[in-house]
C-alpha positions in Angstrom: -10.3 2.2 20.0 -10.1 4.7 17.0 -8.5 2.2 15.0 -11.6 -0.6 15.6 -14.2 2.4 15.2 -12.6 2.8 11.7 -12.5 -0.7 10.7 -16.2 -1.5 11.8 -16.9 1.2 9.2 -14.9 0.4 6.5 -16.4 -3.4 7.2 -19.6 -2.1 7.1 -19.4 0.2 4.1 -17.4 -3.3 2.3 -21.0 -5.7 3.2 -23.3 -2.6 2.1 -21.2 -2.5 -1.1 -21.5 -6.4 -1.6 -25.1 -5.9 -1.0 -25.7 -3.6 -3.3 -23.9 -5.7 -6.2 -25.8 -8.6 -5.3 -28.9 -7.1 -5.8 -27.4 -5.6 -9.1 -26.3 -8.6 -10.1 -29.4 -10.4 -9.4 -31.0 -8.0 -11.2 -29.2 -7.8 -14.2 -29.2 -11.9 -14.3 -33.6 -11.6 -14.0 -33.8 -9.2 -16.9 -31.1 -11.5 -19.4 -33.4 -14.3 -18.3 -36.3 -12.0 -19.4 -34.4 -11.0 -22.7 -33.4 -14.5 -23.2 -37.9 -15.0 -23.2 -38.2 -12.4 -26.3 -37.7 -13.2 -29.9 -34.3 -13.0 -30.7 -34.0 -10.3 -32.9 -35.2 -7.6 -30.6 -33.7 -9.5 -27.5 -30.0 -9.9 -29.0 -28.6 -6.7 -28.4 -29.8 -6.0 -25.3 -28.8 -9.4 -23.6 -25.5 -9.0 -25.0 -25.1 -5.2 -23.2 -26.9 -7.1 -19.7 -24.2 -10.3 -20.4 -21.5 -7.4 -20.5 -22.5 -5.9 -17.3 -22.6 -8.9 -15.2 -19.5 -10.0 -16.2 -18.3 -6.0 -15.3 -20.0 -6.4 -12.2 -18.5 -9.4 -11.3 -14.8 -8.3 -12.4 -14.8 -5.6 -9.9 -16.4 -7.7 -7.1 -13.0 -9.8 -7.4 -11.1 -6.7 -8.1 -12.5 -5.4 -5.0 -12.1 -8.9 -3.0 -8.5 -8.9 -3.6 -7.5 -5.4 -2.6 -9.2 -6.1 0.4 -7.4 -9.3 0.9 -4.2 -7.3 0.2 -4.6 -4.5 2.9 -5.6 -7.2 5.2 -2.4 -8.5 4.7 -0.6 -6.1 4.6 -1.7 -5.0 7.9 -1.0 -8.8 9.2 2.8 -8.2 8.2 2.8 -4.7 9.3 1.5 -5.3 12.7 3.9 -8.8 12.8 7.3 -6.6 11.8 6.6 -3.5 13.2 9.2 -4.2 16.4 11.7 -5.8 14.6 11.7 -2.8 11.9 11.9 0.0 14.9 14.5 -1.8 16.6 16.4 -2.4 13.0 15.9 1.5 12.3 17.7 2.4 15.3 20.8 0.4 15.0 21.0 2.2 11.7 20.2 5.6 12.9 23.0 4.8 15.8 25.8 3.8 13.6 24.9 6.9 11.3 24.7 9.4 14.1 28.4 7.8 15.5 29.6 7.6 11.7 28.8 11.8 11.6 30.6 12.4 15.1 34.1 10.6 13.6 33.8 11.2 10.4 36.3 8.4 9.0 37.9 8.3 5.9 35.5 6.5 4.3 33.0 8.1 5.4 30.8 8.8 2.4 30.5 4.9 1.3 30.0 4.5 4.5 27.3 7.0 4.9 25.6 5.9 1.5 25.3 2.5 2.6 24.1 3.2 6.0 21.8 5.6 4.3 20.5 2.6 2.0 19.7 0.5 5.0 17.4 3.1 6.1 15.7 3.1 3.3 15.7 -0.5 3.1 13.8 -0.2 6.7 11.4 2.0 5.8 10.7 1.5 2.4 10.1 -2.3 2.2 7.4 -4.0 0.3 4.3 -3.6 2.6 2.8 -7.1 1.1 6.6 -9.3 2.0 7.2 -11.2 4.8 10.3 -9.0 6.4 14.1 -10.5 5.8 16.2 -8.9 8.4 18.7 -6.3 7.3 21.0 -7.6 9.4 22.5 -10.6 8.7 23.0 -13.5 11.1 26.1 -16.2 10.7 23.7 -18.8 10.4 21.8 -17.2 7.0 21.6 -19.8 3.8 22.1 -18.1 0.0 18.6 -18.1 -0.2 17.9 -15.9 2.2 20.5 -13.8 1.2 19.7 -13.5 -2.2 16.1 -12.7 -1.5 17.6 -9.7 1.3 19.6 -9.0 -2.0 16.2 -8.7 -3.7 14.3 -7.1 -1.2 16.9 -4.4 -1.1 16.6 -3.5 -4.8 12.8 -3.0 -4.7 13.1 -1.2 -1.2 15.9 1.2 -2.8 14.1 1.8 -6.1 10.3 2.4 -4.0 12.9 5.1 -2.1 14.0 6.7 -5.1 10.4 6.8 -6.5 9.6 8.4 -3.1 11.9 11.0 -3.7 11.2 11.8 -7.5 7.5 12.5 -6.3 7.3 15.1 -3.6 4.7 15.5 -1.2 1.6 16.9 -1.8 1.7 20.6 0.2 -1.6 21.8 1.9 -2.2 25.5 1.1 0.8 26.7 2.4 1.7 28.5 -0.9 -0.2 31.4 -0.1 1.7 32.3 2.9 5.4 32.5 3.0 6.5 32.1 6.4 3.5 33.5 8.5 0.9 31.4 10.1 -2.5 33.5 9.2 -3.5 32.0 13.4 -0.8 34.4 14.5 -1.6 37.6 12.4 -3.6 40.1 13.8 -7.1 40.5 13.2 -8.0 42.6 10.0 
């Protein structure tokens, strides 16, 4: 319910925008026609500047067209892979937790690669359809290069992920006390 309240808005607050360049654009295309009316020398300049302008206007209106498009996919293949992701996760996060408990000889190739699949879980390009980490007998060299592929750019977004920490709140003022627990002062 939360969810459609927030994309009523934000589809709202997209047609307003549209509106609004419309009109701008409209605009801008009555006063070159206008300029286009005046004697050239004094109307040159200033056509060229409304010219540049509508061709601004209408380079962000297809900007903005395709990142919309984008997130709209984006949450298409989100909301089509989420199971298969969770349920992929959790195999990994078993064999990992049963990998820790025996602690073969192996165990830290084993561990890094079982680590990788995680990452290749959570980490996967948002705008791809999903390949399946785990591989099936009946998989083509197509499929397995592109899993190949997939993993690479879900590895490398991980690492990125890493390099850049996480914004922190305020919580640099306080070591470890919450100021909701402190007494009043």
């Amino acid at each position: 319910d939360e969810q459609a309240g927030e994309e009523a808005a934000r589809g709202a607050e997209f047609a307003s925008r549209a509106e609004e360049r419309e009109e701008s654009v409209a605009g801008l295309a009555a006063a070159a026609a206008r300029a286009e009316t005046q004697s050239s020398t004094e109307a040159t300049p200033k056509l060229e500047r409304l010219r540049a302008e509508i061709a601004a206007l209408a380079a962000s209106e297809s900007e903005a067209e395709a990142a919309r498009k984008r997130a709209e996919k984006e949450r298409a293949l989100a909301t089509k892979y989420r199971k298969v992701k969770f349920f992929e996760r959790r195999k990994v996060e078993r064999k990992l937790r049963a990998l820790r408990r025996t602690k073969p000889a192996d165990f830290e190739a084993r561990e890094r690669g079982l680590l990788d699949d995680l990452a290749y879980v959570k980490y996967y390009p948002k705008d791809k359809k999903y390949i399946s980490l785990l591989a099936t007998d009946d998989d083509d060299p197509k499929t397995a290069r592109r899993r190949t592929k997939m993993r690479a750019l879900a590895l490398a977004a991980a690492a990125a992920a890493v390099e850049t920490p996480a914004l922190d709140d305020d919580d640099d003022d306080h070591d470890d006390e919450d100021d909701f627990f402190l007494p009043a002062t």
